[in-house]
N, C-alpha and C positions, 0 to 999 in steps of 0.2 A: 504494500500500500504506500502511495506516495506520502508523503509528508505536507498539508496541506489544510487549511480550515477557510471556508467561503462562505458561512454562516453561523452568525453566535446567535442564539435565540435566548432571548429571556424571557421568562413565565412572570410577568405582570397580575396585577391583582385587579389593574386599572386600566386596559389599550386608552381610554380617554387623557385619564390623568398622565399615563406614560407620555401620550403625543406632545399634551400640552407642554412638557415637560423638554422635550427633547427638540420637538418640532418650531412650536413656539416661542421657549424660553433661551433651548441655544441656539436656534435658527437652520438645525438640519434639513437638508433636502430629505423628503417622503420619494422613492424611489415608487412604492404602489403601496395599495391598502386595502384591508377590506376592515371597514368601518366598526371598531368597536369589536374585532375578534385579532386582528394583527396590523401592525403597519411594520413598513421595511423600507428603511435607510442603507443608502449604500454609503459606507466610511471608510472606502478604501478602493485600490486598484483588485476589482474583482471579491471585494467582504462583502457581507451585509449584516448590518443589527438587523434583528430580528425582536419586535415590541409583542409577544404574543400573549393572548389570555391566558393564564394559569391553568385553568380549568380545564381547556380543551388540550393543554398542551402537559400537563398529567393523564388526561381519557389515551392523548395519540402516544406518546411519549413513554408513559408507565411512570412518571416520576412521583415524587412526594409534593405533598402540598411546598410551598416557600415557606419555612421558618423568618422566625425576627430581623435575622441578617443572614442573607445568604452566600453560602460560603464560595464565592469568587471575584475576583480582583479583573479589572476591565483598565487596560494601563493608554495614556496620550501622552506619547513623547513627544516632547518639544526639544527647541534646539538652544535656550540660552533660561536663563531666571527667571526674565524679567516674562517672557513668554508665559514659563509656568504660572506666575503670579496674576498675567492679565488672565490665562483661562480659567482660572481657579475664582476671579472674581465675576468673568460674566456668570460661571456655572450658577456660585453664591445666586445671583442676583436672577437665573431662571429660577431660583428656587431651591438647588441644591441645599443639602445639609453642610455642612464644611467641617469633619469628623478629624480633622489632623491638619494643623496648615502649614506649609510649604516651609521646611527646613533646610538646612545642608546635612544630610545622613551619613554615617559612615564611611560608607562604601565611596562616597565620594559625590556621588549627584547631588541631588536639589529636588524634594521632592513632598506635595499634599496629598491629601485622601479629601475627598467630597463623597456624598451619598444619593443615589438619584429618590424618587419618590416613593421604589419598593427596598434602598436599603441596599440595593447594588453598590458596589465600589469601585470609583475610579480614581488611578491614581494619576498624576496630572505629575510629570516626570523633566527633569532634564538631566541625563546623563553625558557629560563630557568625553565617554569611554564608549559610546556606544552610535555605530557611524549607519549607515545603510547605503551602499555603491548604488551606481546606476541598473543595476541589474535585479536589483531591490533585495540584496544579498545579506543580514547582519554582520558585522563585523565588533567586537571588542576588546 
């Protein structure tokens, strides 16, 4: 199997509240929809989020309902601080939670956690060490 991922789905509690959120608040393009059971954002060469009802998406899926916080991390590298800081304030200001704000870590980056409206995680990133060629290659 090649190594590859073109679709992240998240099990929402809300596709409304999700859109408002995502669509609305930080200004994604809607790629298609279907009202109120999914919307789908493409955020990348060949990704797409995936905003889907919880419900139907445990019936297709088999998963578990979403607990309080669900456990995974949704990362937006950026290329300098000052970057991280403005994303980190539009998100704030669509609404976002602001669960960690933007430090200098460890490891050596620069980096915040925000929380979208079901408790998702994003981390809003600038690592110094971490490059992507034209070929869309990681390098670190």
């Amino acid at each position: 199997m090649q190594p590859r991922v073109d679709f992240i789905s998240l099990g929402v509690r809300s596709v409304p509240a999700s859109r408002a959120f995502y669509v609305d608040g930080l200004g994604w393009p809607v790629h298609k929809e279907v009202p109120g059971d999914v919307v789908f954002i493409q955020v990348n060469h060949g990704l797409v989020l995936s905003l889907w009802d919880a419900g139907q998406m445990q019936a297709e899926a088999g998963v578990n309902a979403p607990g309080p916080v669900p456990c995974i991390t949704l990362s937006h590298n950026l290329g300098s601080t000052e970057e991280v800081d403005q994303v980190m304030a539009e998100a704030a200001a669509a609404g976002a939670a602001v669960v960690a704000e933007p430090v200098t870590q460890p490891w050596g980056g620069y980096s915040g956690y925000f929380a979208d409206p079901d408790g998702f995680r994003w981390e809003v990133a600038y690592n110094p060490t971490w490059e992507v060629d034209d070929a869309g290659t990681v390098t670190v």
